[in-house]
C-alpha positions in Angstrom: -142.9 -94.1 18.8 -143.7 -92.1 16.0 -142.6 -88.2 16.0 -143.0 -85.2 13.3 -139.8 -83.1 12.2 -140.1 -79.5 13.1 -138.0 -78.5 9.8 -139.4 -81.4 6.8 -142.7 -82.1 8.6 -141.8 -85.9 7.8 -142.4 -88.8 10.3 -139.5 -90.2 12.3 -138.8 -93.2 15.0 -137.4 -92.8 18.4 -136.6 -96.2 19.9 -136.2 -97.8 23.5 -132.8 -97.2 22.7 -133.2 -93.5 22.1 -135.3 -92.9 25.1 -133.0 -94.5 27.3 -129.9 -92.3 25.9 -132.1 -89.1 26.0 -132.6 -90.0 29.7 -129.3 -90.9 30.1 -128.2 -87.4 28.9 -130.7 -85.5 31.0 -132.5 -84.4 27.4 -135.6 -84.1 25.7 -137.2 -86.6 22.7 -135.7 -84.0 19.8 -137.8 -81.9 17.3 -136.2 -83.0 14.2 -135.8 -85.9 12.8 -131.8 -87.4 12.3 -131.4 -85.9 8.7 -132.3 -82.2 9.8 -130.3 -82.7 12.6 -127.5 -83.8 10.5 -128.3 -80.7 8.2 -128.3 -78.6 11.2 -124.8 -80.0 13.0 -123.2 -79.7 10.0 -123.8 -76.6 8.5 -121.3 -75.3 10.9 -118.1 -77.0 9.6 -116.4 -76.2 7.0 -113.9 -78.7 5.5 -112.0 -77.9 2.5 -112.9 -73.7 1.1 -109.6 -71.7 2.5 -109.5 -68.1 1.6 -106.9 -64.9 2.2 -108.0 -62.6 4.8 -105.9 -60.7 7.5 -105.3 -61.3 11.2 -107.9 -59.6 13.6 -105.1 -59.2 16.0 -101.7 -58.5 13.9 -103.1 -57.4 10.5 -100.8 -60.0 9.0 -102.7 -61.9 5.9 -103.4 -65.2 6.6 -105.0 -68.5 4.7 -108.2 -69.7 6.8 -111.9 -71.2 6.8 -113.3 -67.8 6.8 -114.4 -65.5 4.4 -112.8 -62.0 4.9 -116.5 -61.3 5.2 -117.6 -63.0 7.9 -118.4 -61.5 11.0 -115.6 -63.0 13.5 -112.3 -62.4 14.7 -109.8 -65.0 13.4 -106.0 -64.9 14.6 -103.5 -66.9 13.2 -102.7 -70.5 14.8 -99.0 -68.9 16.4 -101.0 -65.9 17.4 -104.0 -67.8 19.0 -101.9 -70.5 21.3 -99.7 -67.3 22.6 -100.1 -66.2 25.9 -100.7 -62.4 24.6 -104.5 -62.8 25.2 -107.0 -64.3 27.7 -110.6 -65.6 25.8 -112.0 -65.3 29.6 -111.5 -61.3 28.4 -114.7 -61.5 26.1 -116.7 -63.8 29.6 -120.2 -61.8 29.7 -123.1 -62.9 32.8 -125.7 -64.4 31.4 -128.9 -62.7 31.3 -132.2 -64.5 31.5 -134.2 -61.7 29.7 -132.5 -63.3 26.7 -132.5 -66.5 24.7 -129.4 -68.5 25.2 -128.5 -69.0 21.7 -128.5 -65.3 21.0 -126.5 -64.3 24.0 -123.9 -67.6 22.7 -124.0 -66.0 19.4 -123.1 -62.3 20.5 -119.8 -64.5 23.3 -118.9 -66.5 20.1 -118.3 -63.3 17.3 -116.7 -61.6 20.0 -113.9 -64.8 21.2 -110.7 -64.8 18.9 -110.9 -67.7 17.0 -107.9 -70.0 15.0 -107.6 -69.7 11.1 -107.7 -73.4 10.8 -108.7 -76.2 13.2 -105.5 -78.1 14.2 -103.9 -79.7 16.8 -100.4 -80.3 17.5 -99.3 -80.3 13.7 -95.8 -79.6 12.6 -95.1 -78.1 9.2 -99.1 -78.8 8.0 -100.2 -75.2 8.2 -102.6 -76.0 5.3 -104.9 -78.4 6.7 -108.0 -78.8 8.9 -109.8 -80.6 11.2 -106.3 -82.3 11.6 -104.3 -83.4 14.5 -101.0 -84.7 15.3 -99.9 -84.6 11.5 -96.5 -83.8 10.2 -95.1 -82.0 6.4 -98.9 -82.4 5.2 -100.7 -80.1 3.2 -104.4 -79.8 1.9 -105.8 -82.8 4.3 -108.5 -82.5 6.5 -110.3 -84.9 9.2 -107.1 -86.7 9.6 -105.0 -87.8 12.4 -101.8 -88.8 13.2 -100.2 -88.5 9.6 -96.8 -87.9 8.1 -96.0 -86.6 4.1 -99.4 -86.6 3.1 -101.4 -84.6 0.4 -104.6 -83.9 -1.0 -107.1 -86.1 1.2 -109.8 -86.6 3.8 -110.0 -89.0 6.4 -106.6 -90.1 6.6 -105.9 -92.0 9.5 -102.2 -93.0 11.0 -100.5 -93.1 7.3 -97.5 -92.0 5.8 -97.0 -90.4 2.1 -100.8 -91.3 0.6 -102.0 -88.6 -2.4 -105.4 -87.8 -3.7 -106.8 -90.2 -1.6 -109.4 -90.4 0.8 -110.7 -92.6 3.9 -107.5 -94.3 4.4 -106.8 -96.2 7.6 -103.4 -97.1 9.1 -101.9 -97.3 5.3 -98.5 -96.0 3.3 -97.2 -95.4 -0.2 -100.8 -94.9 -1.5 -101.7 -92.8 -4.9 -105.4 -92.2 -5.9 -106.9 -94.2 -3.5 -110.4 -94.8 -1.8 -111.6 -96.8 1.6 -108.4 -98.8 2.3 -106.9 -100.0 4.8 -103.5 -101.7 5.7 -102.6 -101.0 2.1 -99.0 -100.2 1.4 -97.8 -99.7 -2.4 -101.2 -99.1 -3.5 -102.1 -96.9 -6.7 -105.8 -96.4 -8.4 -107.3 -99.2 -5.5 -110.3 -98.7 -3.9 -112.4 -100.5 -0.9 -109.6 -103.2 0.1 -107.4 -103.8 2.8 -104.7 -106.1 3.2 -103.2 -105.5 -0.2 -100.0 -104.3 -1.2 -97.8 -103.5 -4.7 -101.2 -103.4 -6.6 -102.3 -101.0 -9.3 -106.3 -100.4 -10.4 -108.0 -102.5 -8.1 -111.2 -102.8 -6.6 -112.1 -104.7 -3.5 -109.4 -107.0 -2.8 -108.4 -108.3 0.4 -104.7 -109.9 1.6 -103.9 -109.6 -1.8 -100.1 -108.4 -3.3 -99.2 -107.6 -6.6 -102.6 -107.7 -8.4 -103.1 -105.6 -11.6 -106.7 -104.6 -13.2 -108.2 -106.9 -10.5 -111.8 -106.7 -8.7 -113.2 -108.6 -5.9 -110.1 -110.9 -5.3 -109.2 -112.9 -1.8 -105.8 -113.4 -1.2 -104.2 -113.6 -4.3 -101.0 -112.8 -5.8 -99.3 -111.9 -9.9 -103.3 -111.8 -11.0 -103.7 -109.5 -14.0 -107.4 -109.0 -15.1 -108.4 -111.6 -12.6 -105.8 -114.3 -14.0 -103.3 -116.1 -13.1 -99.6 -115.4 -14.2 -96.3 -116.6 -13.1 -94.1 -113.8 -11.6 -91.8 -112.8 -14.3 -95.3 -113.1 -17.0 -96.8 -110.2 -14.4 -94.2 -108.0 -14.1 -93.9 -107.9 -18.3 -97.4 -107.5 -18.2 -97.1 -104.4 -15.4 -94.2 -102.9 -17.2 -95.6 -103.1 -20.4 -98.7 -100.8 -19.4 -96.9 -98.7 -17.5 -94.7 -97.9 -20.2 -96.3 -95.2 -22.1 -98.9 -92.7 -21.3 -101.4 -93.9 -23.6 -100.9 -98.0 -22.5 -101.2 -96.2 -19.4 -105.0 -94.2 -20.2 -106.2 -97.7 -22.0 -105.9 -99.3 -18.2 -107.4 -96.4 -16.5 -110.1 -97.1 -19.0 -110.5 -101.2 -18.8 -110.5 -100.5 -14.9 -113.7 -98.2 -15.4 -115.5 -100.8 -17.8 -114.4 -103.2 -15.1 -115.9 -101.6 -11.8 -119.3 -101.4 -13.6 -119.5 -104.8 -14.3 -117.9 -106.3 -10.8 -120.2 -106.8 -8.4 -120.9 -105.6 -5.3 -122.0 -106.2 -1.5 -124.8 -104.6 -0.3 -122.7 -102.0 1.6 -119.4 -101.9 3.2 -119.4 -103.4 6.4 -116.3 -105.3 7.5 -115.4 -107.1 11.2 -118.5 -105.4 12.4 -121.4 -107.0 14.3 -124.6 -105.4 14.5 -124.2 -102.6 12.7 -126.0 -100.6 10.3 -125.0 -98.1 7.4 -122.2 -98.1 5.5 -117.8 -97.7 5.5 -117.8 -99.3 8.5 -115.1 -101.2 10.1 -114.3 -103.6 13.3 -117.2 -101.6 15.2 -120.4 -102.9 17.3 -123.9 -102.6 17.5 -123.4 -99.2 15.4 -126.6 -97.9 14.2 -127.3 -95.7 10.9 -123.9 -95.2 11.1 -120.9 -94.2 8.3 -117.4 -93.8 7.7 -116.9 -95.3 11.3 -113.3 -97.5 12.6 -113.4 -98.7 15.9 -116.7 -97.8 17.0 -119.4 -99.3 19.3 -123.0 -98.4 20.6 -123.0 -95.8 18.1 -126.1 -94.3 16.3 -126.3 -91.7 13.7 -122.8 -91.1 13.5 -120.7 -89.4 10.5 -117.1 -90.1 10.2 -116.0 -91.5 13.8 -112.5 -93.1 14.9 -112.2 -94.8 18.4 -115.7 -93.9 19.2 -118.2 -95.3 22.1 -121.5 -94.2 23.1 -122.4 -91.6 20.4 -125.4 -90.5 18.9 -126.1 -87.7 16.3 -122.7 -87.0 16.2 -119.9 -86.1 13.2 -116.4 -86.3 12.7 -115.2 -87.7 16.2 -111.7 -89.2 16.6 -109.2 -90.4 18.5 -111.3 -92.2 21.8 -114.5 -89.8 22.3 -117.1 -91.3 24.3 -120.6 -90.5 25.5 -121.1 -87.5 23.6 -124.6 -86.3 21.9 -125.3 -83.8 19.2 -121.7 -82.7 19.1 -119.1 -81.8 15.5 -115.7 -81.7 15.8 -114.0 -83.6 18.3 -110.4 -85.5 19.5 -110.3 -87.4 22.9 -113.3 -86.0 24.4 -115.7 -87.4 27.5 -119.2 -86.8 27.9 -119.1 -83.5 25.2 -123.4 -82.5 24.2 -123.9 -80.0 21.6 -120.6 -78.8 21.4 -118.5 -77.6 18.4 -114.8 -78.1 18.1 -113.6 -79.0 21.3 -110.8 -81.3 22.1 -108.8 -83.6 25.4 -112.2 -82.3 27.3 -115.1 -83.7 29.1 -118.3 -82.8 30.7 -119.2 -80.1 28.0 -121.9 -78.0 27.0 -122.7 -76.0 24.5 -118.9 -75.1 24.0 -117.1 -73.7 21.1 -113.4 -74.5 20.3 -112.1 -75.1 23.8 -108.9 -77.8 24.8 -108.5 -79.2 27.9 -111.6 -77.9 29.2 -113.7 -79.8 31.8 -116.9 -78.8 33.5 -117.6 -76.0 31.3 -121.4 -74.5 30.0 -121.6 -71.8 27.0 -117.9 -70.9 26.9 -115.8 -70.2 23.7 -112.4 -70.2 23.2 -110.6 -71.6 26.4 -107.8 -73.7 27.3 -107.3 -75.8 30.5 -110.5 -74.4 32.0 -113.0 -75.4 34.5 -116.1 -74.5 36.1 -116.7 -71.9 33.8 -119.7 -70.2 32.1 -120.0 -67.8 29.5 -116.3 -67.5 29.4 -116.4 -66.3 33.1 -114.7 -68.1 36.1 -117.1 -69.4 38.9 -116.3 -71.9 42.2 -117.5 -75.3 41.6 -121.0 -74.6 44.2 -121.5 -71.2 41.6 -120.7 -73.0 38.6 -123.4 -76.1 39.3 -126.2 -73.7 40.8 -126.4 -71.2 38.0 -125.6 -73.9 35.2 -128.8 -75.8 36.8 -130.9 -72.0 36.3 -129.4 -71.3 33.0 -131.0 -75.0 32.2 -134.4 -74.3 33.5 -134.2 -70.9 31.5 -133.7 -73.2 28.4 -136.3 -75.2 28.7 -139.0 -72.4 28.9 -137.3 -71.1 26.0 -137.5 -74.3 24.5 -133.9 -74.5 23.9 -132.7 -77.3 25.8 -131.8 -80.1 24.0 -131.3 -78.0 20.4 -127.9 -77.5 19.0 -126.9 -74.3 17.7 -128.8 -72.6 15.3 -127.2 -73.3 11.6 -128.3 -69.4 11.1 -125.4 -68.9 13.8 -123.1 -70.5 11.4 -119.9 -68.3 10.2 -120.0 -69.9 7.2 -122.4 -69.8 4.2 -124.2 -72.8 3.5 -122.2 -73.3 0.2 -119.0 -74.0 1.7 -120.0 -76.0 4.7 -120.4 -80.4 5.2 -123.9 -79.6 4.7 -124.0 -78.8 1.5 -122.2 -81.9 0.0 -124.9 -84.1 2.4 -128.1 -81.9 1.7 -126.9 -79.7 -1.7 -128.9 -76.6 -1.8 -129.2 -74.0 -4.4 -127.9 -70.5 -3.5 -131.3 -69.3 -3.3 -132.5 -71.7 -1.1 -129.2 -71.5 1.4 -128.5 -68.1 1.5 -125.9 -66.7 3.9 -126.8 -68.1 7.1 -124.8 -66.0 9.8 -126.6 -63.7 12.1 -123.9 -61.2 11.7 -124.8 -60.5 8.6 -128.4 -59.2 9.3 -127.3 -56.5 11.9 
């Protein structure tokens, strides 16, 4: 069936598929089409701005995702995982005069709220959208990392630089979309390889130099054949002086341009759709995925199951819809930043939350809504009203507002999907206007 986007006004399909997932989920067919929900979702992450502004508890100065002049209260990570203060402080009833996104808005400036997004880093207090990472600095959407710099999307590696989407890699300088690389410096969409310099797209390959679309080949320089001791002349003589050195940085350009290329990067995958996508399943519209299946409209997912319209999810998240931000998570709709959780909605930057509605800020909660404690016979009854209340609002099945964003449009994912002039994307954040 055919459907109009509320925001572009541009026709879009919604499939058997879709229908059954949106009945599945208990939500409507939605207004926009994927793109403006993409736009949307993403506007409210942002990945790689830091700037100085001071501790809303402490007055210490601090390095975060916020602007100093943004409307919310930021604590530092040490300050925000203390037991010195209680989110369920800022828990508000819900009031069904009032739409539902205004009344999350008002919860969500008032709820402390980390400098970065981490979890359980040691030594990486430069980073975001990280977790489990150790002596890193300037990373973000990464897991399980040790010694790394500079990157995005680096997934259980050790000591990789200026690089980015690298999977289960280590020893890697300047490189892009590899994975089970080690030794690896200016190589880009392989895996398999190892001590190779200014490659692009080789596979099982070791000690390959100025090589391009290669299969499991070894002492190749410029695509040929050399004997061991004729490769390693060949290696040292280039690396031997800056300039030999600038030459090979421009034969590899020249060399890229002419190789040739497969109609996108899809590797061990069946059924799938998109692009950067590896050993996944029936994955749809899909990119940057690892380990994914029944998948559709996803951005950047690890370990993922059962997701549509969702972006950056790692580490095992399954049957979640219309949700950014998320590690180990179960059944998480419309939901930002939320992590080891399940049966979400419409939650903000909770851990180890389950059975949760509206809530911002908490940590091994349950049953709660708008940050305020209920039995499990309260919490189902007024979640089922608050519900109903959405849908004559027509706010059920919407994700937050990108006005409600606390960051402006220019430092946020959304820009580097949909760029927008300054004029077009001004300040989106509520706050702002009062």
């Amino acid at each position: 069936m055919k459907y109009t986007c509320a925001a572009s006004g541009t026709e879009f399909e919604v499939t058997e598929f879709d229908l059954a997932f949106y009945e599945r989920m208990g939500v409507p067919v939605p207004t926009l089409c994927p793109d403006e929900r993409m736009r949307r979702r993403t506007a409210h992450r942002n990945e790689r701005h830091l700037f100085r502004s001071k501790s809303a508890k402490s007055g210490k100065n601090l390095i975060g995702l916020y602007r100093p002049e943004a409307n919310v209260l930021v604590y530092t990570q040490e300050e925000w995982w203390s037991d010195d203060w209680d989110a369920m402080e800022s828990g508000q009833d819900f009031d069904f005069t009032q739409p539902f996104f205004d009344q999350f808005h008002v919860l969500s400036v008032s709820t402390p709220r980390t400098n970065v997004v981490t979890v359980q880093n040691e030594n990486s207090d430069y980073t975001s959208g990280t977790g489990y990472c150790r002596n890193c600095y300037l990373i973000n959407s990464s897991e399980y990392c040790e010694d790394c710099m500079y990157g995005k999307l680096l997934q259980n590696s050790s000591d990789v630089y200026d690089s980015a989407y690298i999977y289960d890699s280590q020893l890697i300088y300047e490189g892009f979309q590899l994975e089970n690389c080690y030794d690896c410096k200016w190589v880009y969409y392989s895996q398999n390889a190892a001590e190779c310099f200014f490659c692009d797209n080789v596979r099982s390959c070791q000690n390959c130099f100025l090589c391009t679309n290669l299969v499991g080949k070894q002492y190749h320089f410029m695509n040929n054949p050399l004997t061991k001791e004729e490769y390693e002349k060949r290696v040292e003589q280039v690396l031997s002086t800056p300039e030999h050195l600038e030459k090979a940085h421009e034969l590899f350009a020249e060399m890229r341009k002419e190789r040739v290329y497969k109609y996108a990067n899809i590797m061990n995958s069946e059924a799938c759709s998109g692009d950067f996508i590896s050993n996944a399943k029936a994955c749809t519209d899909c990119y940057d995925i690892n380990k994914g299946e029944d998948c559709k409209h996803v951005q950047v997912g690890v370990g993922v199951k059962d997701l549509m319209d969702c972006s950056n999810h790692y580490v095992k998240s399954e049957l979640c819809y219309e949700t950014l931000g998320t590690i180990n998570t179960y059944s998480c709709n419309f939901c930002l930043y939320v992590f080891d959780s399940s049966d979400l909605w419409y939650c903000e930057l909770c851990f180890g939350c389950t059975d949760c509605f509206g809530c911002v800020g908490l940590r091994k909660k349950k049953y709660c809504i708008f940050n305020k404690q209920y039995t499990k016979e309260e919490y189902y009854a007024l979640k089922d009203k608050i519900i109903a209340h959405m849908k004559e609002m027509r706010e059920w099945g919407e994700f937050f507002p990108a006005a409600h964003s606390p960051f402006p449009y220019a430092d946020t994912l959304a820009q580097e999907y949909f760029p927008l002039t300054n004029s077009e994307a001004p300040w989106f954040s509520l706050a702002r206007r009062r």
